[in-house]
C-alpha positions as CSV (number, residue, x, y, z in Angstrom):
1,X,62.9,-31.7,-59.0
2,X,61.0,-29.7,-61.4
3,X,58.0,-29.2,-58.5
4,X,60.6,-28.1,-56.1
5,X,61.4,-26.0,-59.1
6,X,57.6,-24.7,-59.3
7,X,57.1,-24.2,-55.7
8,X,60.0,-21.8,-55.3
9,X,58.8,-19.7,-58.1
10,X,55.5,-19.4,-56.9
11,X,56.5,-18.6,-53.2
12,X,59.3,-16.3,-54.1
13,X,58.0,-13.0,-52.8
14,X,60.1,-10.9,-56.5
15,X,57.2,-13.6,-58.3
16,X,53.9,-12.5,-56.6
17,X,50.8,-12.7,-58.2
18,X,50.0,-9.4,-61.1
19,X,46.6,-9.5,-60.0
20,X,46.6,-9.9,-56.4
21,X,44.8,-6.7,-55.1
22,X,42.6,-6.5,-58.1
23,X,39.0,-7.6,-57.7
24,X,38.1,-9.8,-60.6
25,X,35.2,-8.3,-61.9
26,X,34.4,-4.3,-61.2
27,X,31.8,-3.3,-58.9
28,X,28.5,-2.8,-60.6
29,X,27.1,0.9,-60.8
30,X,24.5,1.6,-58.5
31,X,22.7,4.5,-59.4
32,X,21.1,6.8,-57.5
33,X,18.4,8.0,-59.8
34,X,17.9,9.8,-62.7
35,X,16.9,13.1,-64.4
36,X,15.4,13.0,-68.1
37,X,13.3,14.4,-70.8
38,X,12.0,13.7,-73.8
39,X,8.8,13.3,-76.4
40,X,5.8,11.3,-75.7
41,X,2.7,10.7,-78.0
42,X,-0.7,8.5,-77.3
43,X,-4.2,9.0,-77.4
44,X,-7.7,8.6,-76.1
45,X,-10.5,10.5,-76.1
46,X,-8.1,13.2,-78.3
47,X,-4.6,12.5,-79.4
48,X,-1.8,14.1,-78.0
49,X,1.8,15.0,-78.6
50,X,3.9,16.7,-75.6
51,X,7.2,17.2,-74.1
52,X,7.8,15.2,-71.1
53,X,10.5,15.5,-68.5
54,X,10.8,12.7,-65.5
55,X,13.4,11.9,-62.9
56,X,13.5,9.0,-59.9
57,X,15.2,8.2,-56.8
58,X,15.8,4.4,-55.7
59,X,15.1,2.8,-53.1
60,X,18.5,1.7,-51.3
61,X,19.0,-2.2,-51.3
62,X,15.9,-2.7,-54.1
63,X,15.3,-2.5,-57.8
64,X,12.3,-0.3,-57.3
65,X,12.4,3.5,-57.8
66,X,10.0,6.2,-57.1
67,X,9.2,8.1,-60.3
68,X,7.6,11.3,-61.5
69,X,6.8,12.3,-64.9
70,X,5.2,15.7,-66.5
71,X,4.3,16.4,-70.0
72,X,2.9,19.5,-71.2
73,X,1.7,19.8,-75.0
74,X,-1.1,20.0,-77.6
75,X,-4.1,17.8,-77.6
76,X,-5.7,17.2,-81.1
77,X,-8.4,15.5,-83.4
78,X,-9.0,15.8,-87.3
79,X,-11.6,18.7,-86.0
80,X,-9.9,20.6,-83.9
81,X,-6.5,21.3,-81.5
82,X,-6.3,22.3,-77.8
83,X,-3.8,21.9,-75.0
84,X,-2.7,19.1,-72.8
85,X,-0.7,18.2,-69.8
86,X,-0.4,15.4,-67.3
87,X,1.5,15.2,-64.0
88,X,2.0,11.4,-62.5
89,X,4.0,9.7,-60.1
90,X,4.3,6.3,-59.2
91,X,7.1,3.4,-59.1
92,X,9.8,2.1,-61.6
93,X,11.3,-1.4,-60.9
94,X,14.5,-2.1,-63.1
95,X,16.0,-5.9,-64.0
96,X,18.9,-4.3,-66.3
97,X,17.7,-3.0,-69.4
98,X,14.0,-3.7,-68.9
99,X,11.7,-1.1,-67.0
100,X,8.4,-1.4,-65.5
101,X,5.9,0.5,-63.0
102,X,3.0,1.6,-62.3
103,X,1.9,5.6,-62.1
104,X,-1.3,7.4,-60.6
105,X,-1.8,11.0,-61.6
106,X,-4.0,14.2,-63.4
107,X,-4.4,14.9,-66.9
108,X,-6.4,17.9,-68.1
109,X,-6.8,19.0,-72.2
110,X,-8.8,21.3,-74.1
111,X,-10.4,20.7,-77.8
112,X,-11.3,24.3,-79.8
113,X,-12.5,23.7,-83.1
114,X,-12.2,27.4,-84.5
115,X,-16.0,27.3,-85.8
116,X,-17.5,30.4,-83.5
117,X,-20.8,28.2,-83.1
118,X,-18.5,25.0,-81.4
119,X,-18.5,25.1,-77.7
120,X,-14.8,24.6,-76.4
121,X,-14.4,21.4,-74.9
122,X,-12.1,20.6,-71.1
123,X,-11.6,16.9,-70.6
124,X,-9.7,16.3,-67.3
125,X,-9.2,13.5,-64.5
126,X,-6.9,10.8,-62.8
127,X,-5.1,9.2,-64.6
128,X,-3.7,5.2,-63.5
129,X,-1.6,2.6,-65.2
130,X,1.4,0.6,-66.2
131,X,4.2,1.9,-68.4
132,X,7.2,-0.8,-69.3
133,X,10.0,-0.6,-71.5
134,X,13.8,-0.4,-72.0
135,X,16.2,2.0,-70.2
136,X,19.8,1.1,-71.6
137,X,23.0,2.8,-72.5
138,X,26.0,3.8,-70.7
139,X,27.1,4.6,-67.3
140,X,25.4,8.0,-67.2
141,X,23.5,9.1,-70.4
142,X,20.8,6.7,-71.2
143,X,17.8,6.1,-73.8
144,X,14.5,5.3,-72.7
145,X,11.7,4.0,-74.4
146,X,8.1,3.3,-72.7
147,X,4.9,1.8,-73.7
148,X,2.2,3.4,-71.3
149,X,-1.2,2.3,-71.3
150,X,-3.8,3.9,-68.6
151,X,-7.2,4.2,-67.4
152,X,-8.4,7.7,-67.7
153,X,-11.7,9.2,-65.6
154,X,-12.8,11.6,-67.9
155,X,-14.9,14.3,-67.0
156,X,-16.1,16.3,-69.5
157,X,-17.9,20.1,-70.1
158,X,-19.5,17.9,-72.6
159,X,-20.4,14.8,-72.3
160,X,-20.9,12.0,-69.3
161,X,-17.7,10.9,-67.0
162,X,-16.3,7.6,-67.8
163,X,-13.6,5.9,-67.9
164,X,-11.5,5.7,-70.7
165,X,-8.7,3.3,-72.1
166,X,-6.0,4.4,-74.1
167,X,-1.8,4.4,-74.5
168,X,1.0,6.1,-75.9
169,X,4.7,5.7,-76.3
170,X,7.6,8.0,-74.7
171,X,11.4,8.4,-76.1
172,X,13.9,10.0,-73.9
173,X,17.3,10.4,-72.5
174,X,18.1,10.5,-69.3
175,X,21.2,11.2,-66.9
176,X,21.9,8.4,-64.2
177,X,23.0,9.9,-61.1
């Protein structure tokens, strides 16, 4: 008896389901890209501390993103300052909070000591390397933190072409399209 009981509750149409209609877990967000700027500081043949702005667009259907980053900012040593900038591109794969990718660019700098008798110094050339960190946050406004860490052909007014190693570190927000 109490089954017959259960089974016209639960077939009753005034007793239907609260949740029927309601998927059980919300769709994920699937951004589009992003747009972001920030600070970003590393070295190599001269230290440098710059502004940086960067923005991606996915790739439908992947976790991989195609990226571009500037930074535009001073270039120093315990002799002398200068200027610096560096333009890359490359791509970004995501696997929730954690980022990584790979960028190819230009990066160009200049080194003045202020002694008349110095000769000013330009140190520019591609740029190629990994950068990998942590992009997390809410639905739209994010923090991003990279580790970068790049080969760098430097030619030089002053001195031989080579190829240097260095890194740096970039903090940033970002809006997730």
């Amino acid at each position: 008896m109490k089954s017959l009981a259960v089974v016209m509750l639960l077939a009753a149409p005034g007793f239907a389901d609260p949740l029927d209609g309601v998927p059980a877990d919300p769709p994920a967000h699937r951004d589009t890209g992003f747009v972001g700027g920030g600070v970003a500081v590393g070295g190599g043949h001269l230290m440098h501390a710059a502004w940086q702005i960067e923005g991606a667009l996915a790739i439908p259907d992947t976790p991989l993103y195609v990226r571009a980053a500037a930074q535009d900012g001073g270039a120093f040593d315990f002799e002398g300052t200068g200027a610096f900038w560096r333009a890359t591109g490359g791509v970004e794969m995501r696997d929730g909070a954690f980022v990584a990718g790979i960028d190819l660019g230009y990066q160009h700098e200049t080194w003045n000591s202020g002694d008349p008798g110095d000769t000013p110094e330009v140190h520019h050339g591609l740029v190629v390397g990994p950068h990998a960190g942590v992009d997390v946050g809410g639905e739209h406004v994010r923090f991003r933190a990279m580790f970068e860490y790049y080969a760098y052909h430097h030619e030089s007014n002053v001195g031989m072409t080579t190829w240097d190693r260095s890194g740096g570190v970039s903090l940033g927000l970002a809006y997730r399209l």
